[in-house]
N, C-alpha and C positions, 0 to 999 in steps of 0.2 A: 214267341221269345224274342228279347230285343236283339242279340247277338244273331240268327237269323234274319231281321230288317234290314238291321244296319249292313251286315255280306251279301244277301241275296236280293233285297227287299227295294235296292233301288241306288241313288248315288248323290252325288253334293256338287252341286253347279257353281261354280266360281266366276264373278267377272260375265255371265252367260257365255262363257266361252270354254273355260277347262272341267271337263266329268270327272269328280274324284270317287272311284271305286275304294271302297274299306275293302283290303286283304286278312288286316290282321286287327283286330282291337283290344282294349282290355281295359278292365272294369275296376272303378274306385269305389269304396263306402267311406263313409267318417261319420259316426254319431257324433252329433254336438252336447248331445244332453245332459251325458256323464263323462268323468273320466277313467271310472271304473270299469277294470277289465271285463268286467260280463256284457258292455257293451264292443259292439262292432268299431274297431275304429282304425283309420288307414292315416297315419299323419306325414306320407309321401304325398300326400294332395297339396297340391298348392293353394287351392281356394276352401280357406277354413277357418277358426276359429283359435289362439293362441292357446298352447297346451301349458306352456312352463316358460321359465322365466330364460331359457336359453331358446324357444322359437322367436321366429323374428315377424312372424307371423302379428294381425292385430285383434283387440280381444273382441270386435266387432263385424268380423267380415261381414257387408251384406250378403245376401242370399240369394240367387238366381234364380230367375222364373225359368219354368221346365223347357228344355230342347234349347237352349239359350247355347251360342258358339261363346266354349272361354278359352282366349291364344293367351299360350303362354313359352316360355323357352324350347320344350317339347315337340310342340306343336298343336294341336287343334285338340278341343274336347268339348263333347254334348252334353248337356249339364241336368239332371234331373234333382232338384233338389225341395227338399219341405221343410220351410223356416218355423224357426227354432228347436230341428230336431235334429236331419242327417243332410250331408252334403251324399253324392250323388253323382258319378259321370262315368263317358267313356271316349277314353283315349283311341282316336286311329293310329295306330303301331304303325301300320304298312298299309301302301295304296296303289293304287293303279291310276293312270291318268290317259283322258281322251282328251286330244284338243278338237276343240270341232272345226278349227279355220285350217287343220293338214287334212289330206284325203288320203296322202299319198301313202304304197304300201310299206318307205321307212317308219311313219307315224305310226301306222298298224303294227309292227314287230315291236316298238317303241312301247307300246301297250303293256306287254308283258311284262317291262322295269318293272320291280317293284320299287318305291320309294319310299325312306326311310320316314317318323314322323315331321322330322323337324323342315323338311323340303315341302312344308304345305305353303311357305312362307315363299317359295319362290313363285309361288302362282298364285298367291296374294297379294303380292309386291308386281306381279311380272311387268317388264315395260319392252315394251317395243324396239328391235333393233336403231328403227328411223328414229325414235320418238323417246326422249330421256325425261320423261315428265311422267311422275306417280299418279296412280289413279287419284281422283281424289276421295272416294267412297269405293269400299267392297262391299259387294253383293255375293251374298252367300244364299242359297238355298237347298234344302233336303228333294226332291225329284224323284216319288215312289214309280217303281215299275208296275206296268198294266199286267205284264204276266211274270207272276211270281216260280220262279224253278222249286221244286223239293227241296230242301236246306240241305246241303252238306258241312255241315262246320263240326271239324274237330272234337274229339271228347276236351273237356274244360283241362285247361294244362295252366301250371306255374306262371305269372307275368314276367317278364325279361327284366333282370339286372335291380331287380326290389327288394331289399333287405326287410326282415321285423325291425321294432324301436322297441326299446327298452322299458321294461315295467318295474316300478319302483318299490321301494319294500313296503306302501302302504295300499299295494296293489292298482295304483294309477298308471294308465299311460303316458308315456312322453315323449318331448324332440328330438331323442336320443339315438340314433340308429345304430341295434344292433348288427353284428358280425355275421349272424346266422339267417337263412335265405327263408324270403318268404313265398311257404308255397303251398297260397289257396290257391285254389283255380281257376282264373279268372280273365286268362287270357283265351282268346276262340279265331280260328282264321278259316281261310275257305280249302279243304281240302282238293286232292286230286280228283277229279279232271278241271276241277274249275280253282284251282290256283292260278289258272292262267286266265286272264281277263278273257282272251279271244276267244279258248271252249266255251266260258261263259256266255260273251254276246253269241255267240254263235247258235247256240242252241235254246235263245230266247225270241232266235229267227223261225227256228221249229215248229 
């Protein structure tokens, strides 16, 4: 299951300096195909295809080749997508972070912050106290763990703060966002004992 990878399954190197643990994520679809409601379609995505004449969206988005990083105001998303049919991704909600250049045991308690998504951008951007000069390239990579834990993630719960969009009376989708909450299932995070990064590593000491 991807929702056990992406929590348990390993973590995302930044800059080779900062480990960003996925705590919480959650999951987008959007069929492109049709706009008929018998298909799947999420038009809270940012990278999509223009519904109606009030998206601002373009009527061509390109299409992302699979595991591709797309930043957006959010923050970070994995992109799994098959062109000319569905877009595809998942959003890190909440994370954990390891610097590997502290040792010290604030850095370790520090661990356990959870971080919201949009702070994926401070360790994208980070720049050195001494040193007021932006990277000039980031370096993003995935980083699977050799030893895999049993998955503990959550039963599938509602995504945070996502409304439905409104269907039209000739049974189309649109850019409309509904009043009323949307609640597939499609958010997953790392339950108790390993909500907390340091049970985690700890027991991957084991």
């Amino acid at each position: 299951m991807v929702a056990d990878t992406l929590l348990f399954g390993g973590f995302l190197l930044i800059n080779r300096r900062f480990e960003i643990y996925a705590h919480s994520i959650e999951f987008y679809f959007h069929v492109e195909k049709s706009a008929n409601q018998e298909f799947v379609h999420d038009p809270v995505m940012f990278h999509r295809n223009k519904l109606d004449d009030a998206d601002y969206r373009t009527v061509n988005t390109p299409y992302l080749k699979i595991g591709s990083f797309y930043l957006h105001k959010f923050g970070l998303d994995i992109t799994f997508e098959k062109e000319g049919e569905y877009r595809a991704s998942i959003l890190i909600k909440t994370f954990n972070v390891v610097d590997r250049n502290e040792r010290s045991n604030k850095a370790n308690l520090n661990r356990d912050k959870r971080m919201a998504s949009s702070y994926i951008y401070d360790y994208l951007q980070f720049m050195e106290p001494d040193n007021d000069t932006l990277k000039s390239a980031i370096q993003m990579e995935w980083l699977p763990e050799l030893q895999i834990l049993p998955s503990v993630c959550s039963v599938a719960v509602p995504r945070i703060n996502i409304n439905k969009f409104v269907i039209d009376n000739n049974g189309n989708q649109t850019s409309i966002k509904s009043p009323e909450k949307d609640t597939r299932p499609w958010r997953y995070y790392r339950k108790e004992p390993y909500h907390l990064l340091t049970n985690l590593l700890k027991a991957r000491r084991v």
